[in-house]
C-alpha positions in Angstrom: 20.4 13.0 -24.2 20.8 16.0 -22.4 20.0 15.2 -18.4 19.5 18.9 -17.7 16.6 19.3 -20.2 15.5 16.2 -18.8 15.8 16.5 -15.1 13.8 20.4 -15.9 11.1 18.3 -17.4 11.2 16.3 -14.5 10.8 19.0 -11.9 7.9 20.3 -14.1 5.9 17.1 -14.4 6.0 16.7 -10.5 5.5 20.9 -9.6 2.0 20.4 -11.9 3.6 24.0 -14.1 6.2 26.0 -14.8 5.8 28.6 -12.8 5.8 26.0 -10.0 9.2 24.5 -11.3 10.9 27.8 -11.9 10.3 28.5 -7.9 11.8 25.5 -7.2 14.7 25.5 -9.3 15.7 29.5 -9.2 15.0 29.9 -12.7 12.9 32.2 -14.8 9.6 30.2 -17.0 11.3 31.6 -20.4 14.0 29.8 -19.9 12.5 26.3 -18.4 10.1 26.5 -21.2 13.0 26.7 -23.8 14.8 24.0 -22.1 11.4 21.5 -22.2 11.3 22.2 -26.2 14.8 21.3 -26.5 13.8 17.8 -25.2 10.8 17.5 -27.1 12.7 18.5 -30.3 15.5 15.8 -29.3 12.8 13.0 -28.7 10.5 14.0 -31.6 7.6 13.9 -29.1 5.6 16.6 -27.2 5.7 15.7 -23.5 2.7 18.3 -22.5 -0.2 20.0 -23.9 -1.8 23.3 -22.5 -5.3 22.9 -21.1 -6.6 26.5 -20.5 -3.3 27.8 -18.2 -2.6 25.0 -17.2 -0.3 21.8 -18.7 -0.8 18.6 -18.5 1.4 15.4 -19.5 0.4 13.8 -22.8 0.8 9.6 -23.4 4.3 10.0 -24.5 5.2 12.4 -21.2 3.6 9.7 -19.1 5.7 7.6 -20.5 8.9 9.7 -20.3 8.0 10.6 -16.7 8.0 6.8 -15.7 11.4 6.6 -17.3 12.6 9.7 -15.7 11.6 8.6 -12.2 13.8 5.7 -12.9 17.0 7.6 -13.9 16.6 10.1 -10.7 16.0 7.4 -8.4 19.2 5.8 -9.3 21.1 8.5 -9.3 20.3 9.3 -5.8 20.9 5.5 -5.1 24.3 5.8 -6.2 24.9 8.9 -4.6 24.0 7.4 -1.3 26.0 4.1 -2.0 29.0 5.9 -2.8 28.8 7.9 0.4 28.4 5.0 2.5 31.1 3.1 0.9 33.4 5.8 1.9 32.1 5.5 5.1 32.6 2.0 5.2 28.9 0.9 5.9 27.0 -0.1 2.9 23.1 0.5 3.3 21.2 -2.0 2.1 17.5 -0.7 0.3 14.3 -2.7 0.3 11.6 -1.9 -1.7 8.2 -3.3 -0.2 4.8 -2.9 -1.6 1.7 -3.2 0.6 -1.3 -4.0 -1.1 -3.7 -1.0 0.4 -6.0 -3.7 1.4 -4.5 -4.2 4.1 -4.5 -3.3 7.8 -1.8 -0.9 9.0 -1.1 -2.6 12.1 -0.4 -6.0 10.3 1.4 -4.3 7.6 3.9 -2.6 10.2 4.2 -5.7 12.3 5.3 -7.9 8.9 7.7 -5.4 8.1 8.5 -4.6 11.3 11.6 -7.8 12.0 13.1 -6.3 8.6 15.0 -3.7 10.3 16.5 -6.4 12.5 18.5 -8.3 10.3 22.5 -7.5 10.7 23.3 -5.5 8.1 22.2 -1.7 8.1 18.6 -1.4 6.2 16.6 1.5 4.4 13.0 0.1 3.8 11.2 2.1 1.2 7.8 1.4 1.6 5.0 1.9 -0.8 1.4 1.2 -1.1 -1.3 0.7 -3.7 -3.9 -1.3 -5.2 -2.4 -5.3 -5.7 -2.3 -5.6 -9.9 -0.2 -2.3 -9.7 2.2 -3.4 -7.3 2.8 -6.8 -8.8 3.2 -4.7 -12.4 6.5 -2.9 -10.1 7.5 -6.1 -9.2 7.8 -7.5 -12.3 9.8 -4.6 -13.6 12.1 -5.1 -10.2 11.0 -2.0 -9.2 10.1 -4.0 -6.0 12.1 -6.3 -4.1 8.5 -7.6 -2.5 4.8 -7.3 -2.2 2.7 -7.9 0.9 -0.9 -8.9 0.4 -4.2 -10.1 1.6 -4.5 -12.5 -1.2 -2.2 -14.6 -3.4 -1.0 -14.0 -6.8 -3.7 -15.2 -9.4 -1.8 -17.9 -11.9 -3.6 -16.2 -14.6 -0.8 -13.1 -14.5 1.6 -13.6 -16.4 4.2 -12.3 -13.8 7.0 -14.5 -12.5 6.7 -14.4 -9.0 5.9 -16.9 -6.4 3.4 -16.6 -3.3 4.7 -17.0 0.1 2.3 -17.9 2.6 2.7 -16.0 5.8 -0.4 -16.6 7.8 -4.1 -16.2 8.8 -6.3 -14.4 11.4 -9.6 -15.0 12.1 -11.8 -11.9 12.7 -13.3 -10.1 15.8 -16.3 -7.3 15.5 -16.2 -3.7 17.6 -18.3 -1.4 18.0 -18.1 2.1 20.3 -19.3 1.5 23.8 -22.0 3.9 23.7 -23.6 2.1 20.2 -23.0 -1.4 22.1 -25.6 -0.6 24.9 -28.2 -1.1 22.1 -27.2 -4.1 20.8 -29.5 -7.1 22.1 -29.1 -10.6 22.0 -26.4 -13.3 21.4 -23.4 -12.8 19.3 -23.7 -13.3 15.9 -27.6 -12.9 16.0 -27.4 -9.2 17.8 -25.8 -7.7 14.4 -29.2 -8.3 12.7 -31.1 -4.5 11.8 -27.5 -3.0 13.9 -25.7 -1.0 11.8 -22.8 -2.3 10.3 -19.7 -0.6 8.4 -18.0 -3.5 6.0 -14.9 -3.8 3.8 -15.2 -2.8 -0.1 -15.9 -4.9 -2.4 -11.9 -5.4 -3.4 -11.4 -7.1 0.3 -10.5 -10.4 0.3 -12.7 -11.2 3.4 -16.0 -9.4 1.9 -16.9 -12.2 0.1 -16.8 -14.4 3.0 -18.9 -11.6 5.1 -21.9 -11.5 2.8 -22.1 -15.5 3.0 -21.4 -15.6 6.5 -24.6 -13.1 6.9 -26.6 -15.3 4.6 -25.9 -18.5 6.3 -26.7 -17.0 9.8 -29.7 -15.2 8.2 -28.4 -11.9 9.6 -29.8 -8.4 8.0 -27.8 -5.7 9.7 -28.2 -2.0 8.2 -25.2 -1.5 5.7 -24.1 2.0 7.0 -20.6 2.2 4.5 -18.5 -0.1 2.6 -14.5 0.8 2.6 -11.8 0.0 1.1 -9.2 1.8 3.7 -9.8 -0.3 7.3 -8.2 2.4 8.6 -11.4 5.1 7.9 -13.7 2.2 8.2 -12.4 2.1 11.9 -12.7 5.6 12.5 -16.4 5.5 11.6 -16.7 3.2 13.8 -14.6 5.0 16.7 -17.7 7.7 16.0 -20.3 5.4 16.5 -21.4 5.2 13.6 -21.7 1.7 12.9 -20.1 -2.0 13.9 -16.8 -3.0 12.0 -14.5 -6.3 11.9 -10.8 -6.2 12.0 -8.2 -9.3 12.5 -8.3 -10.7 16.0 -4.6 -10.5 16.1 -4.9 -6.9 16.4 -7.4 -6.4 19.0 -5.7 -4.9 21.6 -4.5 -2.2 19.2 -7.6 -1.8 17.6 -9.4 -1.4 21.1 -6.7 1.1 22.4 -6.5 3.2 19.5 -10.1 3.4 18.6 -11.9 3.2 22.3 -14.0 0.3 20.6 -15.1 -3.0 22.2 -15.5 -6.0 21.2 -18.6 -7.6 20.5 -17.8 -11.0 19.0 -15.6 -13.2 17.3 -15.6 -15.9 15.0 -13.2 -18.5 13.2 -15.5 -18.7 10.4 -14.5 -15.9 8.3 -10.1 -15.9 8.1 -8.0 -12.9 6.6 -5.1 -14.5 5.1 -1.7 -12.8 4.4 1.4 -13.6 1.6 4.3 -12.3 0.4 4.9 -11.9 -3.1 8.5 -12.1 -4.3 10.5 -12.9 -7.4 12.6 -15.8 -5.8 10.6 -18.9 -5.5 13.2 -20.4 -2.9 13.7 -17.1 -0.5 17.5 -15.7 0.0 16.7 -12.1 0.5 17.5 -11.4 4.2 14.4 -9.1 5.2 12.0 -11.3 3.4 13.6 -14.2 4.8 13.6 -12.3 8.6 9.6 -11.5 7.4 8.3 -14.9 6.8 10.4 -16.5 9.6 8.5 -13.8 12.0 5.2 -14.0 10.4 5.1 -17.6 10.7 6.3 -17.5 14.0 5.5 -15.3 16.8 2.8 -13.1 14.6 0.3 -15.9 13.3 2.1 -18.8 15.1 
């Protein structure tokens, strides 16, 4: 395979065109567009397809774009391990997944004792939803996956949960929407307007039969499934929102929220997802040891 043909239908894929791609890579479209078909001859596949002026990947370019990422990733790998052999420090990458499920503040305070370990550390940090992360996992694409929820047994991934910890959960609201509220908590969410977690959340279940028991009816204002933008809402006034009780003082300080209640019945629980049932991986080791300690306790 020719890289050059390769690494041009790279720089395409990723530009969205080739007029795009010839900007970036100081070369005229005739002449990226002859070097695409070059490819496409060699693999016996077309990699786009035009739809009105513009191009778009087909199954096969998809696929080749996946293996493409690969092969460029690497090669800047290398090219930064070589370098910092020569300097005589070797970096040492770790590829984390978050689960987008989960809150920010958590997420950075789980990764956080990862850049403490002794050796020098590059974290390269992704986030998506759970399934697709695991799927990078189990390609070791990922060295780790940090969730709200463990692995189900019916994947057929080989990978081992790793409890980290629980939270139980505390309810804000902006001062100015709190003057209205009346009564006791739990009781003074019932017709209040409340902003709630999507339907993916690991904790929504247990808020719709917390509600029941209680028989509380507050006014579903939004469902989300970023806490982050559920939060902001909630910063606006536009509604009452839970987040983890471990993170109160950051969520009061960054939002200007108060709390109005908290409870121990409904728990947000936290793993790590790795392929090593018995954990050697220095980060994920410093990770679980923190997590378990000083975080959840």
């Amino acid at each position: 395979m020719n890289f050059k043909h390769l690494y041009y239908f790279w720089v395409t894929a990723k530009a969205g065109g080739i007029m795009r791609a010839g900007e970036q890579l100081h070369t005229t479209p005739q002449t990226l567009s002859g070097q695409i078909k070059l490819l496409e001859g060699w693999l016996g596949r077309t990699l786009f397809r035009k739809t009105g002026r513009n191009l778009e990947l087909t199954e096969d370019g998809h696929l080749a774009l996946g293996y493409a990422d690969q092969i460029f990733a690497l090669g800047s790998e290398l090219e930064t391990a070589l370098r910092q052999a020569h300097g005589g420090k070797r970096l040492l990458d770790f590829k984390v997944g978050v689960a987008d499920s989960v809150t920010k503040s958590i997420a950075y305070r789980l990764l956080e004792p990862a850049l403490t370990v002794s050796e020098p550390i590059r974290l390269v940090c992704s986030e998506g939803k759970f399934p697709d992360l695991l799927a990078q996992l189990a390609l070791n694409r990922l060295d780790l996956v940090i969730a709200d929820e463990p692995m189900s047994r019916r994947l057929s991934v080989k990978a081992f949960n790793h409890s980290l910890g629980r939270t139980t959960m505390s309810f804000f609201c902006a001062p100015e929407l709190g003057s209205g509220l009346q009564g006791a908590f739990p009781q003074c969410l019932n017709d209040f307007p409340l902003l709630i977690p999507g339907a993916q959340a690991s904790v929504r279940q247990q808020l719709e039969g917390w509600l029941s028991r209680y028989q509380i009816h507050p006014r579903i204002i939004g469902e989300f499934d970023d806490g982050a933008l559920m939060s902001a809402f909630g910063r606006e006034g536009r509604g009452a929102f839970m987040a983890p009780t471990i993170t109160e003082n950051d969520t009061m300080a960054q939002f200007g929220v108060d709390v109005i209640g908290r409870t121990d019945e409904l728990v947000d629980e936290f793993y790590a997802v790795s392929v090593e049932r018995r954990i050697t991986h220095p980060c994920v080791v410093a990770i679980t040891d923190a997590a378990r300690g000083r975080l959840f306790g």
